[in-house]
N, C-alpha and C positions, 0 to 999 in steps of 0.2 A: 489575358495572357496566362498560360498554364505555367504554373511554380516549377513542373517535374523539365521547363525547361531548362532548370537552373540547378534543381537537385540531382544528385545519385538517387538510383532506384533501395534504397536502404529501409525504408519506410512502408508495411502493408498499408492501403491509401484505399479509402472508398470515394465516393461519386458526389463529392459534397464540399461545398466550398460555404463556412460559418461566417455571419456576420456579426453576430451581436447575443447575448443571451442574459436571462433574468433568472435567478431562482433557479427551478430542474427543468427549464426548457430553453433550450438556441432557437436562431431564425438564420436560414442563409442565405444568399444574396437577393433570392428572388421572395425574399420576407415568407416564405413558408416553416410554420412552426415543425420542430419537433421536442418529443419527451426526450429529457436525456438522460438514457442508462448509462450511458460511456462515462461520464462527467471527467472528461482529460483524463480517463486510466485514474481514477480514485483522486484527484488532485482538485474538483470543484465540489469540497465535503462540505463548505458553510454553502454552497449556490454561486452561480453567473454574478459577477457586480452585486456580491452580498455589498449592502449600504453602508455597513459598517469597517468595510475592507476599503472602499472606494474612496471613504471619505478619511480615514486615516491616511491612506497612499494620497490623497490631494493636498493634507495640510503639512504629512512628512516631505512632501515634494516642493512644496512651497521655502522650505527650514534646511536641509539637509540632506542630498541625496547618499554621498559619501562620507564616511567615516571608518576607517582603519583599525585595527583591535589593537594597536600599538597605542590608539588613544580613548580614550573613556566617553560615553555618550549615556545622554540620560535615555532617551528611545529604548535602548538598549535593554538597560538597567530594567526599564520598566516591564518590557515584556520578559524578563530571566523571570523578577519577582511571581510576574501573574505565571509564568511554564511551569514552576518550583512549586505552585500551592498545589498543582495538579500534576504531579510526577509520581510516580510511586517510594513509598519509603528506601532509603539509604542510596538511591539514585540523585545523587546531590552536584554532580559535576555536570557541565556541558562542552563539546565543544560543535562551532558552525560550521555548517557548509555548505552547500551549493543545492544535493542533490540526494538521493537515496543510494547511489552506488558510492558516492563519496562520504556519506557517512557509515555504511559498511566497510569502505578501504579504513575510516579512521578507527572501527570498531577493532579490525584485524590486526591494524599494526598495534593497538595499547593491550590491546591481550595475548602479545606475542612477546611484545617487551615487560609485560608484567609476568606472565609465566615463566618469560627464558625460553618457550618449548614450543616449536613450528610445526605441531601436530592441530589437526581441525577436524574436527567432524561433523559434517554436514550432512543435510538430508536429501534421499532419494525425490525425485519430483521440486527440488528445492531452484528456487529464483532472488537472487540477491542483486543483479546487474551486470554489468559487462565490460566494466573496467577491468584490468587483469586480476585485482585480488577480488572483486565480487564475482568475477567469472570464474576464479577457479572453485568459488562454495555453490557456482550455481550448474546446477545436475543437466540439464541436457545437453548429450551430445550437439544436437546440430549448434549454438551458439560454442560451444567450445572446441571442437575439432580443430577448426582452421587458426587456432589459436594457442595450441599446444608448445612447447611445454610450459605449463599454466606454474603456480606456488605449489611447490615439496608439501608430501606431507599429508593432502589432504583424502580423508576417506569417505565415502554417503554408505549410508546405513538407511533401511526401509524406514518410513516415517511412520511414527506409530507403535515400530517394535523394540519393547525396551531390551529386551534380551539381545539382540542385535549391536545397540550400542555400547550394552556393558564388553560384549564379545571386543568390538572394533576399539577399546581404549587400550593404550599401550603406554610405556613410558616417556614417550615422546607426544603425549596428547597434552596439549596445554589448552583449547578452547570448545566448544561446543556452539554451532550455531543454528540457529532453526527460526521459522513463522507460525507462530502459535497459531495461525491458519492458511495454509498454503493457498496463493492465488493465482499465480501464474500457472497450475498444474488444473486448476480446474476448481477451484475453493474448497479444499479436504478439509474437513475437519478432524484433529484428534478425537482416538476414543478415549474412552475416559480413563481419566486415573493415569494419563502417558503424561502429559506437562506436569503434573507434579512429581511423578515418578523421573524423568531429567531432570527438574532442580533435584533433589536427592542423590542423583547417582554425581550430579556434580560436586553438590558438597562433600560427598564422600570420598573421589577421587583429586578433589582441589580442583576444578577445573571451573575457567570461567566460563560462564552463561552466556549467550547473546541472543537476545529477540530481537527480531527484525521484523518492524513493525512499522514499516514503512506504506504497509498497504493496507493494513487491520489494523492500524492505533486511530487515534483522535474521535474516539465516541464511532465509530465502522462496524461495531459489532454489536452496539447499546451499552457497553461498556468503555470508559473513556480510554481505557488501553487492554486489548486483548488478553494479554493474561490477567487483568482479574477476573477474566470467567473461569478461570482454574486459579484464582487466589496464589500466584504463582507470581513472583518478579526476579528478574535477573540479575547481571552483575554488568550487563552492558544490552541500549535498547538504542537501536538505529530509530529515527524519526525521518519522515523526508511529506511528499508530496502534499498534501493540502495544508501544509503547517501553517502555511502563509496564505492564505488563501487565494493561492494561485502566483503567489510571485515564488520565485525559487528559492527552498530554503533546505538546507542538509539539518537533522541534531543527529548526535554521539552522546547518550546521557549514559554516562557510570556512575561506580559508585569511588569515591575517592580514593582509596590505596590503588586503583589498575589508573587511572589517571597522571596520577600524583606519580607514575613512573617515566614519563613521557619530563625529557629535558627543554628546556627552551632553546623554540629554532625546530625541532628533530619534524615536527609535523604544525602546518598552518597551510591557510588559505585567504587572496587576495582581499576575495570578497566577504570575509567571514563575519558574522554579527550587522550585515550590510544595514543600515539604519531605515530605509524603505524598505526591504524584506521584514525589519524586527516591529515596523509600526504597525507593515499587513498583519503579523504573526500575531500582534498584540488583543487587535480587532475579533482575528477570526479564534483566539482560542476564547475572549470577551463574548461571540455570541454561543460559541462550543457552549458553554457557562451558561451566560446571563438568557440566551432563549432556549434554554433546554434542547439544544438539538442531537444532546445525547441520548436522553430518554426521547424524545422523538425517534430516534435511530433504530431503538428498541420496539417502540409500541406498534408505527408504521411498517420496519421491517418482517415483523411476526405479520401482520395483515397481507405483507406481500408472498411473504412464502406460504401462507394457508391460499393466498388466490393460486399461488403458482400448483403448489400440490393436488388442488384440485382441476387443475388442468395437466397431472400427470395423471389423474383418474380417468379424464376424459379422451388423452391420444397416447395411444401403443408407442410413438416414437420417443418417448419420455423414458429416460431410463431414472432418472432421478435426478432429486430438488433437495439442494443443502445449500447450508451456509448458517450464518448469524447477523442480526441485523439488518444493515442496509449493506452486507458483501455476500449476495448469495450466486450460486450457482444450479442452472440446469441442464444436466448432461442426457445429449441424443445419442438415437442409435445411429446415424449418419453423421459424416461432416454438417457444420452448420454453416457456412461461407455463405449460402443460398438465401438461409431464415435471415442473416442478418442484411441479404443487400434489398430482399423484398420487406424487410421491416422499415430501412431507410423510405423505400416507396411511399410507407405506410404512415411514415412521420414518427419514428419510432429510433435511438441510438444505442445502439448494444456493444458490447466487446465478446470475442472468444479468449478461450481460454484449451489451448492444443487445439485439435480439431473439431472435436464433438462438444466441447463444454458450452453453450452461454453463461459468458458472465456480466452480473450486475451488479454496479458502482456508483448509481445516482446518490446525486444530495443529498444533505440529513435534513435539506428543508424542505422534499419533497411530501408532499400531503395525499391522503386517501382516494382521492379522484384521479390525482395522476395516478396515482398507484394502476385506478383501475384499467383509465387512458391505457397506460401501459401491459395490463393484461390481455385489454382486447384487440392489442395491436398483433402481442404473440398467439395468443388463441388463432388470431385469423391468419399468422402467417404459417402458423403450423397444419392448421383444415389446410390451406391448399399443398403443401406439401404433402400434406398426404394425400391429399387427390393424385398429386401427382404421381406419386408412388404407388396408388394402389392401396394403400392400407386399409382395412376397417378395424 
């Protein structure tokens, strides 16, 4: 029985129904393997049933499902310690939550009550989620239109150009928010010398910082958080999707004085510090660590985009091959709706990113053969596309 007899149509949906996955490859119903580039939208970063997530979640289910923040848990405890050895310096606070657009709502409201000042500036191409305060710092039109009028106040400024932002600061600007690599727009990378150039303009003007690093943290880039590839940290850094290795989990990490404004009572959530969300969390930031699938993330990523760029050498419908790490992107000169449902055929899981981008998001324990697996699925679905088209 089809699901969409029970859902709204809310959801882009391809032709595939998953049963089971190990590592950077599913199986769905009819036990046919695929590679998987998609990995849940960046959220399976340790792997499918990493062992170490499985068996945490088995013996935290065993002991305690529930635990409230109104009362103290060792689980807890444990995994803040191991988050804190690997946070970046003066980012000393935390608070939970659920999700990546709810730790951006938590990000907005403590750097509005720490500033005083309901001014934001966001970025052109920028994607934070689509609750009303991440929808209003997230740039495109079509998710904000039918949802106007969004939070006062808020202005995007091209990403990339500092002159831009210094222009758009006014005295009502109290935060700054940005993805030291934009993903939902297509995986842009800043040019250089821009992420250090904003923390700068914001110490200058007092304003708080916010990365959102919901998509490009946890070792995503070869770096365990995005900005230290620009030696850069902020004053407040969303965490969300694989934190937990696939169970649900929000972080809001600051740094204490924007925190430390926020009264008791003024913001919480039910489920916050959930004791099987912090066991997963505990696990998969343990193999983040102890199997290197940071520097994994690094060494294999580079392998991918040299395979990829020389399959932009090889087909004219390539416009170009970016990214860092294991978040890279390859943008056509067509829609790609086409490449990803004949890659499906091919045993192959991709995501877009607007119309023309492939984007990829597999595991950090994906190895050099899948790598390749996965090259010669897109190589062959690109030949026939350009068959089809005609190109040479």
């Amino acid at each position: 029985m089809s699901e969409d007899l029970y859902l709204s149509h809310i959801y882009q949906r391809f032709p595939i129904s998953i049963a089971r996955g190990k590592g950077a490859r599913v199986w769905d119903n009819s036990n046919k393997e695929f590679v998987d580039c998609m990995g849940g939208y960046g959220v399976a970063i340790v792997g499918h049933c990493n062992e170490r997530v499985v068996q945490a979640i088995k013996e935290q289910a065993d002991k305690l499902i529930v635990c409230h923040m109104s009362l103290f848990n060792e689980t807890r405890l444990k995994f803040l310690t191991k988050l804190f050895s690997l946070t970046p310096p003066g980012l000393d606070k935390v608070f939970f939550s659920n999700s990546g657009a709810e730790a951006v709502e938590a990000a907005l409201k403590f750097s509005r009550k720490f500033s005083g000042k309901n001014g934001i500036i966001a970025m052109k191409g920028a994607y934070h989620g689509k609750t009303f305060g991440a929808l209003s710092v997230t740039y495109n039109n079509k998710y904000r239109s039918s949802f106007e009028p969004l939070l006062e106040g808020v202005k995007f400024v091209p990403y990339g150009q500092v002159s831009k932002l210094e222009e758009a600061i006014d005295d009502k600007t109290g935060a700054v928010i940005l993805e030291p690599i934009q993903g939902e727009t297509g995986i842009i990378v800043p040019p250089d010398g821009f992420i250090e150039k904003v923390r700068e303009i914001c110490n200058r003007h007092h304003l708080v910082l916010i990365f959102d690093e919901i998509q490009s943290g946890l070792g995503r880039t070869g770096k365990m958080w995005a900005g230290q590839n620009w030696d850069t940290v902020p004053d407040v850094m969303c965490i969300a999707k694989g934190v937990a290795g696939g169970i649900p989990m929000g972080l809001t990490l600051t740094k204490p004085e924007i925190i430390e404004y926020i009264k008791m009572g003024e913001h919480s959530s039910t489920f916050s510090g959930n004791p099987l969300a912090c066991a997963a969390g505990l696990a998969t930031l343990e193999s983040l660590t102890e199997d290197k699938l940071v520097e994994k993330a690094c060494k294999i990523g580079t392998i991918f985009k040299e395979n990829l760029l020389r399959l932009q050498e090889k087909h004219r419908i390539i416009r170009e091959v970016r990214g860092l790490g294991m978040m890279l992107g390859v943008e056509m000169r067509f829609d790609v709706r086409d490449l990803l449902l004949d890659a499906i055929n091919e045993g192959l899981l991709m995501l877009y990113s607007g119309r023309n981008v492939i984007r990829l998001l597999p595991p950090l324990v994906m190895d050099e053969g899948t790598v390749g697996d996965a090259v010669d699925i897109i190589d062959k679905v690109i030949s026939a596309e350009e068959k089809r088209r005609n190109v040479h």
